[in-house]
Each structure stands twice: as structure tokens, then as C-alpha cells.
C-alpha positions in Angstrom: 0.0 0.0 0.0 1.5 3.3 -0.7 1.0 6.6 1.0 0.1 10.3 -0.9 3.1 11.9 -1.1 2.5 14.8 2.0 0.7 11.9 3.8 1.2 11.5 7.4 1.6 7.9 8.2 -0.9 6.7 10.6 0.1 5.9 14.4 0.0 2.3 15.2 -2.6 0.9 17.0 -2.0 0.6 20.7 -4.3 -1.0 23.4 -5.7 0.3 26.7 -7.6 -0.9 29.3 -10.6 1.2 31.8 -9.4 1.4 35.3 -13.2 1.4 36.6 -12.8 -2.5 34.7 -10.5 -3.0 37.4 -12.6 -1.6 40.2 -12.2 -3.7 43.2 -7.9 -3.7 42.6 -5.3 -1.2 44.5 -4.9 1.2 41.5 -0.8 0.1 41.7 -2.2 -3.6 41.5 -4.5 -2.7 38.5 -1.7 -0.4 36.5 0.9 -3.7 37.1 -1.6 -6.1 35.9 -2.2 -4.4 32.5 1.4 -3.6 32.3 2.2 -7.4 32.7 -0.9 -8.3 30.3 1.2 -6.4 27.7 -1.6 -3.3 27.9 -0.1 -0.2 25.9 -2.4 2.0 28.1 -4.4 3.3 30.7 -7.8 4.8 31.2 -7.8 6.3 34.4 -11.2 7.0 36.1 -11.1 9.4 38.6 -12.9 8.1 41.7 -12.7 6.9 45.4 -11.2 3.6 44.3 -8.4 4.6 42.8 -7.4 8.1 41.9 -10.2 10.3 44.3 -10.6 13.8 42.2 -12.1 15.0 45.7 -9.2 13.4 48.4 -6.5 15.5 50.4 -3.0 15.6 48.5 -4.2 15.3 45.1 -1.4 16.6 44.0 1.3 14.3 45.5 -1.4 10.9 44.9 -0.8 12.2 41.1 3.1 12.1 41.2 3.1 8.7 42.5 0.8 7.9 39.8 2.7 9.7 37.4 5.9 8.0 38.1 4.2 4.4 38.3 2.8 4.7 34.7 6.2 5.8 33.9 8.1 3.1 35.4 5.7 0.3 33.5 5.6 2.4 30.1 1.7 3.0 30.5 0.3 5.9 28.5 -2.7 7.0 30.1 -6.1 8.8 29.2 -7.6 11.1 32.3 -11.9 9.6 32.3 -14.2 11.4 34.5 -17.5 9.1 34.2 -17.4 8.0 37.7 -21.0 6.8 38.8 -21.3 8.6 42.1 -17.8 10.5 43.0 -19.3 14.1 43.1 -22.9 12.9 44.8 -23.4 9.3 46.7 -27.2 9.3 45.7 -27.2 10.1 42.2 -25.3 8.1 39.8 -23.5 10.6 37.3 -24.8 13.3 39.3 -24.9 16.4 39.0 -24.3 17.6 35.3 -23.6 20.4 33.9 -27.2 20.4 32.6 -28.3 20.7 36.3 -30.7 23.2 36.7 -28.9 24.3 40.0 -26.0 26.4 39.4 -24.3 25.0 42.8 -24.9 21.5 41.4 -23.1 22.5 37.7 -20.4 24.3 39.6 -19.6 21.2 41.6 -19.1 19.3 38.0 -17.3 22.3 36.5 -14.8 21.7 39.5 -14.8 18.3 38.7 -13.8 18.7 35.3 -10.8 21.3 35.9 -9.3 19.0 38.5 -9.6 16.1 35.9 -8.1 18.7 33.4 -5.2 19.5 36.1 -4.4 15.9 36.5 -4.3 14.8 33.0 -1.6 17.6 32.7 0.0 16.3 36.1 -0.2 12.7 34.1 1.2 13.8 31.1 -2.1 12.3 29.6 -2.9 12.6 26.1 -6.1 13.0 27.2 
């Protein structure tokens, strides 16, 4: 097969693998697992399980996570479709269709700290 002449050649294909798949694992049990199942990748959900958005030290949780993806060759993608991280009774609650404006300010938070730690991550996304 050739390639147009100012064609870019396409990236190969790697895998990744959910973290909320992985659910009931230590998040450093989970990211050694795919690592050893030959896993290109990572798709971290932020939640109380494994990477809490919401928890003291964010910051520092992230480095040690940042360094741990590094030191297995992980790439990872930031996911912020926990079920119940920002409200315990409502599952993906609330939105940023909410029609409080407290409610869509708590998601709005939500999404810059996921934003934050995808940077922290060096995540492509």
C-alpha cells in the first residue's frame, strides 16, 4: 500500500484498558496487571477507588501515579465518568445540565481538576 506523497503515516494501533474495569484492585495492582498483560495504556477514572478527584494531597497521589505509569511504560487517558464521585445518591450526578447552578459548579470543578491531573499525568487526554 503506498502513501500520498505529503501523507502523514498513521500511528499504530495501541491497546488500553478502563481502570473502573479493574474496580475492586489497588490502583498500583490494577496499573501492574495491564502492564504485565502487555496493555499499551491506561484509562484512568477518577474516583474513590483509585485516583479520588475529591481526596486531600491530590497533588502528590498524582506524582506517585505519574511516576508508576512511567516506570511500567503505560500511556494513560484522564476519564471522568465515575458513577457517584461528586454525589453518593445520584449516579453521574450532577451535570452540567443541572438546573442548580451550585450542582453544575460542583461538576465544573470536577472537570478542571480532571483537566489538572491529565496535565500532572502527562495524559494525552
Amino acid at each position: 500500500m503506498s502513501h500520498a506523497p505529503n501523507a502523514t503515516p498513521s500511528t499504530p494501533l495501541r491497546f488500553g484498558y478502563g481502570t473502573n474495569g479493574l474496580a475492586d484492585l489497588r490502583l498500583d495492582d490494577a496499573l501492574g496487571l495491564l502492564a504485565d498483560l502487555g496493555y499499551d495504556g491506561v484509562g484512568l477514572t477518577l474516583d474513590h477507588m483509585h485516583l479520588d478527584p475529591l481526596g486531600d494531597d491530590l497533588a502528590d497521589r498524582t506524582r506517585r501515579v505519574a511516576r508508576r505509569l512511567d516506570a511500567l511504560g503505560l500511556g494513560v487517558t484522564v476519564e471522568t465518568g465515575a458513577r457517584y464521585v461528586l454525589d453518593p445518591r445520584r449516579k453521574h450526578g450532577p451535570s452540567l445540565l443541572d438546573p442548580d447552578p451550585d450542582d453544575r459548579a460542583r461538576r465544573t470543578d470536577l472537570l478542571v481538576r480532571a483537566v489538572r491531573v491529565a496535565a500532572d499525568l502527562g495524559a494525552h487526554a
